[in-house]
C-alpha positions as CSV (number, residue, x, y, z in Angstrom):
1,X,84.3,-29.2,97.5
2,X,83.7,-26.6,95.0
3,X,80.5,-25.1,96.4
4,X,82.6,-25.4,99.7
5,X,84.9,-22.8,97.8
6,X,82.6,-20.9,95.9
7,X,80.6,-19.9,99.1
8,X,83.9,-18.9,101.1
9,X,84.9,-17.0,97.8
10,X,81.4,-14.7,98.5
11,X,81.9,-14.6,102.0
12,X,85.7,-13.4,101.9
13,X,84.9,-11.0,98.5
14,X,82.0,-9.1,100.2
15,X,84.0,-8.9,103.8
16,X,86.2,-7.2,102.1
17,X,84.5,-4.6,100.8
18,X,82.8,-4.3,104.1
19,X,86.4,-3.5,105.2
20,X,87.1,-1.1,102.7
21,X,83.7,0.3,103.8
22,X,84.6,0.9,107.2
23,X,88.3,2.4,106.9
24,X,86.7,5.0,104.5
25,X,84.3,5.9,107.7
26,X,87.1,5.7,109.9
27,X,89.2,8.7,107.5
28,X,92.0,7.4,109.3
29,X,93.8,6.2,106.4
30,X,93.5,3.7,103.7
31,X,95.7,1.4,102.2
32,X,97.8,2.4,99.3
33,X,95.3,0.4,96.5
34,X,92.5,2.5,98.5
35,X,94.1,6.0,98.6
36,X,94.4,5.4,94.4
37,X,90.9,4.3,93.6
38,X,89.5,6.9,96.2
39,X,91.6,9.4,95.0
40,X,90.3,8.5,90.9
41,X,86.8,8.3,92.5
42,X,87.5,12.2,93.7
43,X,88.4,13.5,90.2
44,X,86.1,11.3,88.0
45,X,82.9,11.8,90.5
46,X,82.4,8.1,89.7
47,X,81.6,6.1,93.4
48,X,84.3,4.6,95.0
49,X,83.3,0.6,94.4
50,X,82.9,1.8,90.8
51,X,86.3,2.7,90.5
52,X,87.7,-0.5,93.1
53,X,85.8,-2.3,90.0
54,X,86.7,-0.5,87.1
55,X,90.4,-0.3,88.4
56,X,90.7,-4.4,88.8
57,X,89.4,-5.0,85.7
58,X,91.7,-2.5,83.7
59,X,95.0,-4.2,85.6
60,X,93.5,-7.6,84.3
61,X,94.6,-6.1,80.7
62,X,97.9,-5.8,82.6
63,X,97.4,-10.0,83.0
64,X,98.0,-10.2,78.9
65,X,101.8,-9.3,78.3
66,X,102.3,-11.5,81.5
67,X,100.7,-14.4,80.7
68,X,98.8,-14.3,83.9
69,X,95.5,-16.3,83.7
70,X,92.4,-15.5,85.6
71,X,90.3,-17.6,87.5
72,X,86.4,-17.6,88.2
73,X,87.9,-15.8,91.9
74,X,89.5,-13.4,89.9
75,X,86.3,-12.6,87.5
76,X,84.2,-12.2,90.9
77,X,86.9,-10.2,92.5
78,X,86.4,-7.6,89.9
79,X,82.9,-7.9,90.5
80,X,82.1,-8.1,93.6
81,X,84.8,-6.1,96.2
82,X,83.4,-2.4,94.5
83,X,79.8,-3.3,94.6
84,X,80.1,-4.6,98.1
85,X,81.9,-1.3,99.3
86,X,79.2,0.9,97.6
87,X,76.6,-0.8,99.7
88,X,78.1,-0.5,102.9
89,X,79.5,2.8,102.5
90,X,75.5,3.7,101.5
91,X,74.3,1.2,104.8
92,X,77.1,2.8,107.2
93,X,76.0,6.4,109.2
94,X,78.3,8.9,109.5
95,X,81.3,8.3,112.1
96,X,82.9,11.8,113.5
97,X,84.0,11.3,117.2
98,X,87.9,10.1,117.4
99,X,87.1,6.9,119.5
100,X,84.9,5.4,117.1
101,X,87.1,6.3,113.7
102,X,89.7,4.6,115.8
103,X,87.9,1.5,116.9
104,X,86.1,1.1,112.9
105,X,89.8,1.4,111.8
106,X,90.8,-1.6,113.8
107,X,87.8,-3.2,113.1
108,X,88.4,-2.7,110.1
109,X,91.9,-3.9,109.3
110,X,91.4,-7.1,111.4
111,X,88.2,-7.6,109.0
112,X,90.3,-7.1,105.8
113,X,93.1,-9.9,107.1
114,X,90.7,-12.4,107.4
115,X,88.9,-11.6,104.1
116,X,91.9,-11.8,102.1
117,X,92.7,-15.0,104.1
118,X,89.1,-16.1,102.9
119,X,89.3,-15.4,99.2
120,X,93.0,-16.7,99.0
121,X,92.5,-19.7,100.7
122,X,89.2,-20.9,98.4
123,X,91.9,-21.5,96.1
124,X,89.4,-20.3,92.8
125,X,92.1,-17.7,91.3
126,X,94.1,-14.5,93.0
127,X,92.9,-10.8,92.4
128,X,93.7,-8.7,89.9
129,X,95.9,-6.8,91.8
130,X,97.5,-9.8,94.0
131,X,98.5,-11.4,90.0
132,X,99.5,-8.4,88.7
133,X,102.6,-9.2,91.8
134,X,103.3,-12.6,90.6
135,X,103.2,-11.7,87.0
136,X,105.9,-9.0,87.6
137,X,108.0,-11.4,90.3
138,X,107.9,-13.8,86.8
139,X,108.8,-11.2,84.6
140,X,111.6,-9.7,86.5
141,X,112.7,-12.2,88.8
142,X,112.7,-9.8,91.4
143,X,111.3,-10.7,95.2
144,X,107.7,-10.8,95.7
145,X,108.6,-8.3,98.4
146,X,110.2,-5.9,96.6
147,X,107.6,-6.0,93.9
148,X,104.9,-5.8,95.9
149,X,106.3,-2.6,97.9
150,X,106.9,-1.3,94.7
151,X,103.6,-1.3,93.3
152,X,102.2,-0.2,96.2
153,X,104.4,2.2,96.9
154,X,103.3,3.6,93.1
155,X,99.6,3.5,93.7
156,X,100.0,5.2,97.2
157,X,102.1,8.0,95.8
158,X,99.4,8.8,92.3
159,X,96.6,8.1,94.8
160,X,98.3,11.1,97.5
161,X,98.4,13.1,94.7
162,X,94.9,13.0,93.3
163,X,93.7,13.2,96.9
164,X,93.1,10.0,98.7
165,X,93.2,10.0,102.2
166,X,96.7,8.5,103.9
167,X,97.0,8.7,107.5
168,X,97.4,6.2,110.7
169,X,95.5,3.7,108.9
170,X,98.0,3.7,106.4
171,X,100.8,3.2,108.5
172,X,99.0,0.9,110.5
173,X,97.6,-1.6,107.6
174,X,101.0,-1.6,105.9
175,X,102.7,-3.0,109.5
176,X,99.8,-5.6,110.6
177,X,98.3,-7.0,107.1
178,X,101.3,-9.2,106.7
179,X,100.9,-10.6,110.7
180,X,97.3,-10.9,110.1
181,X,97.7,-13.0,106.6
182,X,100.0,-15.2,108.3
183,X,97.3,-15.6,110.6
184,X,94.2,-16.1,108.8
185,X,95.6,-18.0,105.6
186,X,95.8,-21.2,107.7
187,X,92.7,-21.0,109.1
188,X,91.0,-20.4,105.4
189,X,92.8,-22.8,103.3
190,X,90.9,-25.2,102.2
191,X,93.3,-28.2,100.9
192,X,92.8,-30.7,98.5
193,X,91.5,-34.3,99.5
194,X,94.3,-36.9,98.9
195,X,93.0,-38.6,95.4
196,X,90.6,-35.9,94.4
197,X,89.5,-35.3,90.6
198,X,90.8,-32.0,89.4
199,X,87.1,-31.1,89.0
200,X,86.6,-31.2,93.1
201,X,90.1,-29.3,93.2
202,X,89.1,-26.3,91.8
């Protein structure tokens, strides 16, 4: 069960960098996490999975004062999204005609809905990001939805400013990831087996 897990861990984590990879083709728009690490990555010269990585493991420091605690999906998260994006981003030619930046960005988004369905549903911990929203929802007792559109809102607004890309995409990511979670997250979940050791849980 856990090398079940494990694997779809991988899979999801390095999908979604592919994602990531293709919406930055597209220059369409990212999402609001993406406009903020590719607008550090514009002002630091650092490369943009450097800064997706750096970025997730500086939030897990956020984990502390809220008591969050990470899990080995978390840990690979932080490794793993960045590096994945860097590689496809290299691997990826140049996109410039509208047709094509329009079908990578649909592409794309669909990709990153069932990514994050992937990594969620192996169960092995949540992103840094994605715990950074539950450990404020704890602290403040506010609605996940109003602290999650918060945060993003934040990031989108600091990432505008130092220069990341919003556009369409941004719009359109925004309006379909929820539809697309609720979509994928059954169809990655993996459940527990009725009677199983919390070892074969994990």
């Amino acid at each position: 069960m856990f090398l079940r897990r494990f694997l779809q861990l991988q899979i999801g984590l390095l999908l979604y960098g592919a994602s990531l990879a293709l919406m930055v083709e597209a220059n369409l728009g990212l999402n609001p996490w993406s406009v903020f690490h590719q607008g550090l990555s514009e002002i630091t010269g650092l490369s943009l999975g450097l800064v997706v990585n750096l970025v997730g493991a500086l939030v897990m420091l956020v984990w502390i004062p809220l008591r969050q605690k990470p899990g080995i999906g978390t840990i690979c998260n932080v490794l793993l999204i960045g590096t994945s994006a860097d590689v496809f981003l290299w691997l990826l030619p140049p996109v410039e005609d509208l047709m094509p930046r329009i079908l990578l960005l649909v592409g794309a988004i669909a990709l990153n809905g069932a990514a994050t369905g992937a990594y969620i549903g192996a169960g092995l911990g949540p992103g840094p990001r994605d715990g950074l929203t539950t450990g404020m929802v704890r602290l403040t007792d506010w609605p996940i939805r109003r602290v999650r559109t918060g945060i993003e809102l934040g990031v989108l607004a600091l990432g505008w400013m130092l220069g990341g890309t919003i556009g369409v995409g941004t719009v359109l990511y925004a309006l379909s990831n929820g539809p697309l979670l609720q979509l994928f997250m059954p169809m990655f979940e993996i459940k527990e087996r009725p009677g199983a050791r919390p070892a074969e849980a994990l």
